[in-house]
N, C-alpha and C positions, 0 to 999 in steps of 0.2 A: 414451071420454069423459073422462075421469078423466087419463089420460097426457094431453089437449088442454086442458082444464083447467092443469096444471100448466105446456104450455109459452106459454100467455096469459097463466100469472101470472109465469113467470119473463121473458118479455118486457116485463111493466109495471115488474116489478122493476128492471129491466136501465134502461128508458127513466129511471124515476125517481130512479138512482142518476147516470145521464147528467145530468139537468136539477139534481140536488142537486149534484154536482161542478162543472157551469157556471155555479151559484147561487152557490158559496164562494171567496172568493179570501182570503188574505193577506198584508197589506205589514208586511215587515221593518221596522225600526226604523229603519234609513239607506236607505229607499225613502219616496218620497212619493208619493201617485198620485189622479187624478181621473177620477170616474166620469162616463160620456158618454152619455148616452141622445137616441137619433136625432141625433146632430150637434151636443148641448147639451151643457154642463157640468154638472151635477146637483149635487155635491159634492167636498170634496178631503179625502182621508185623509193626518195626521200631514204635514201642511204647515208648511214653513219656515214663512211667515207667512200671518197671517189675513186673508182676503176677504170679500167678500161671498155668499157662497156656506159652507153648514156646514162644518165640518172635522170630522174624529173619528179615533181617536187610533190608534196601528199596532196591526197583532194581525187578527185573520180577520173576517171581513165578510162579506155579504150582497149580493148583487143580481140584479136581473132576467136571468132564463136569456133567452140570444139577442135579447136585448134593450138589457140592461147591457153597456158596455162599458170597460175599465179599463185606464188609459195610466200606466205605471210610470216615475215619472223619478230620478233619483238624489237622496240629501241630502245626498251627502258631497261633498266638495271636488274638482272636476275639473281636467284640464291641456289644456291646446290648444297645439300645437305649430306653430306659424306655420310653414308654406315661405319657403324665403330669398327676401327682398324687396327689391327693388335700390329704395333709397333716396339723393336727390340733396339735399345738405346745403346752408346758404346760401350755402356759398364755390363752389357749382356743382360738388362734388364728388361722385361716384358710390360708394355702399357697398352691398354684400351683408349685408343683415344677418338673423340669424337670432333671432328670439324666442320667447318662451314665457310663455302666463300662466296665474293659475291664477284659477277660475271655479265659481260653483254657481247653482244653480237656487235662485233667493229667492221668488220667486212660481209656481210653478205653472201657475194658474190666467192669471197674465198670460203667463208663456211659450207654453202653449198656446194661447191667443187670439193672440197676435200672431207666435210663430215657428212654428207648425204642427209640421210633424216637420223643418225645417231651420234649428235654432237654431244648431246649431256652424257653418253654412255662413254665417247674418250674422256671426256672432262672427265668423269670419274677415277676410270681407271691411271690417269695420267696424275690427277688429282692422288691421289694413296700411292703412287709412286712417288711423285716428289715427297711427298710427306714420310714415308718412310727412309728417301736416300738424305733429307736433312733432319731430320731426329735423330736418326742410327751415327749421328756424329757427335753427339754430346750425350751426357750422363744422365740418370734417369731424375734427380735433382733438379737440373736446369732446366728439363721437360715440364714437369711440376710447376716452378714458381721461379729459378731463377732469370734464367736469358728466355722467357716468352714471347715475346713484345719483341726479338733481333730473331728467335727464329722464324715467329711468323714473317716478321719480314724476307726472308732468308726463303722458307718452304714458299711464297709469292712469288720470287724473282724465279723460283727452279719453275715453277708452274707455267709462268708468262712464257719462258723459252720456249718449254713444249708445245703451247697453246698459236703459238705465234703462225704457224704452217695453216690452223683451225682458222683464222679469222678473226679468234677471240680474243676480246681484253677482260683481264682480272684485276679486277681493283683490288678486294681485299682478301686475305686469309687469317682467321680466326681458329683457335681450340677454344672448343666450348668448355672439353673436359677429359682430364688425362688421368684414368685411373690404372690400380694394381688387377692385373686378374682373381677370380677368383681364389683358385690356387694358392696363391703368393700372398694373398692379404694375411693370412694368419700367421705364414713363418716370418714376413715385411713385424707387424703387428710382437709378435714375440722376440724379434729382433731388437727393436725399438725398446721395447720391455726392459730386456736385459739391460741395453746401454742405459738404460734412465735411471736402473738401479744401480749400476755401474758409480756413475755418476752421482748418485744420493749416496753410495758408502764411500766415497773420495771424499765429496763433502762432508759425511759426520767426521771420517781420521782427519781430516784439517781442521775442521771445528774442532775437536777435543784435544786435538794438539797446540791450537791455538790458544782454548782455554787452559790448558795445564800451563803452557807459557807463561801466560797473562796471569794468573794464579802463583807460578811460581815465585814471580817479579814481582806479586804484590806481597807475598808473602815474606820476600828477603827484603824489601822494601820496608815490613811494619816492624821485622826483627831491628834491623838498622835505626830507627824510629824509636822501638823501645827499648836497646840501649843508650841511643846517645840521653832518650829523658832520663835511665836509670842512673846513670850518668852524671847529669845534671842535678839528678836530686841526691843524689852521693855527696856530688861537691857542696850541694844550698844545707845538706843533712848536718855536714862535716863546720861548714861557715858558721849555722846556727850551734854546734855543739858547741864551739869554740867559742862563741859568743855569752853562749850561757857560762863558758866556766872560766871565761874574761870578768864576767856582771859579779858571780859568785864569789871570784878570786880576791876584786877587789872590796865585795863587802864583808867579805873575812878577813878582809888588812884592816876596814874601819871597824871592826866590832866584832872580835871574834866568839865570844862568850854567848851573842845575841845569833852568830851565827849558829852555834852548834846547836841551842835551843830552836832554834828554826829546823836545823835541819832533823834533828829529836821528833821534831813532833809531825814532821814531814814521815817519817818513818813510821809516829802512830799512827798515822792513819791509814799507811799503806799495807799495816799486821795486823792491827786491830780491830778486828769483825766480830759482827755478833756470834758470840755460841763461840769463839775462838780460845781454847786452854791454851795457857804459857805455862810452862815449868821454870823458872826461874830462882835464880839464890835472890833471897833478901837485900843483898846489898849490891845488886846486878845495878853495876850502868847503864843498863834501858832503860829503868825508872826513874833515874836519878831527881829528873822535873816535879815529879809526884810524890818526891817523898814529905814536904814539906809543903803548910799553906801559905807559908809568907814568902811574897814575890822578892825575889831579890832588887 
């Protein structure tokens, strides 16, 4: 009696230690969670923001065993990794782009009313909606490298709206990487091609028209250069002729006898080479100096 006794009480025991353990839950400090009773929402514990419905604050809790039921969702800051989205930009261009944002649970209470257990499956799809309805407004350029940084901002603000019904706040949106499709990268790639060559034969006809120029100008430049020295040494050629036959003129007014012997012999020397025949009369005025030994 007494041993049946004992295991009727350790059975109650057992049972009551079952329903106190499925009475007790705990939310962490970066957990938030609402309790559901039959299909209701009853309350939210340590909730980003206040509803209508009590909040009460993290730390261990209380609720109906088998009854209560407690849906835990995160407080801290989440990531969503988009799959690559082929996006068509307004120039009618095609990109692969890949993004990322990051996300938290602000309501609770409206998350679970309205996204049930598949919030991150709208976040997705709402997520490559906005992203393709503010891409598909600028050129596949700006997608790239130019306005990045104003569209993310821009594909955010479309996101936030959607999201806003979800309970969700989005803090940031990012492109990790906006590529050409397969496809496209070769005829993109030979496109590029061309205009580079395009470009390098503009540049040589302006180089070479530049140097023909520049060649021209230096050229009409040295001719100008060497007339005016030719020129100059015309006039210095002409100065010194006249000079010489100012110097000459006057020393064949002082001496004219001493001049002609000067210039006689100035003449030998300019005829008289070795191995040189003269034909000459005897009594030829070329010699006249040499006909005789005594100096005059």
């Amino acid at each position: 009696m007494q041993q049946r006794t004992l295991v009727i009480g350790g059975i109650i025991a057992a049972i009551a230690l079952i329903i106190l353990a499925n009475a007790l839950y705990i939310v962490p400090v970066d957990k938030q969670a609402i309790v559901i009773r039959v299909g209701s929402a009853q309350y939210t514990v340590n909730a980003s923001e206040k509803s209508e419905l009590p909040n009460y604050g993290a730390g261990l809790h209380l609720k109906i065993p088998l009854v209560d039921d407690v849906r835990f969702y995160e407080k801290r800051n989440l990531g969503y990794d988009l799959d690559a989205a082929e996006v068509i930009a307004a120039d009618q261009q095609r990109l692969n782009v890949d993004a990322i944002a990051r996300w938290r649970i602000k309501n609770p209470l409206q998350y679970f009313r309205a996204a049930g257990g598949n919030g991150e499956q709208q976040l997705g799809l709402r997520f490559t909606a906005a992203l393709r309805g503010e891409l598909g407004k600028v050129s596949q350029p700006d997608i790239i490298a130019g306005q990045r940084a104003t569209l993310m901002q821009r594909v955010r603000t479309a996101l936030q709206a959607q999201m806003n019904t979800l309970g969700i706040e989005i803090i940031d949106v990012r492109i990790r990487q906006a590529d050409l499709p397969e496809a496209n990268s070769q005829r993109v790639y030979d496109r590029m091609k061309s205009q580079l060559q395009q470009k390098i034969s503009q540049y040589n006809a302006e180089g070479e028209g530049l140097f023909a120029s520049i060649t021209a100008e230096a050229d009409a430049q040295a001719r100008v250069i060497v007339a005016e020295a030719e020129q100059k040494a015309q006039v210095l050629e002409g100065e010194g002729d006249a000079e010489r036959n100012r110097i000459f003129a006057a020393a064949y007014g002082k001496d004219a006898e001493f001049f002609a012997f000067y210039r006689s012999l100035l003449a030998y020397e300019n005829s008289i080479k070795a191995g040189t025949p003269f034909v000459l009369s005897p009594d030829s005025e070329f010699f006249k100096y040499m006909r005789g030994s005594t100096p005059r």
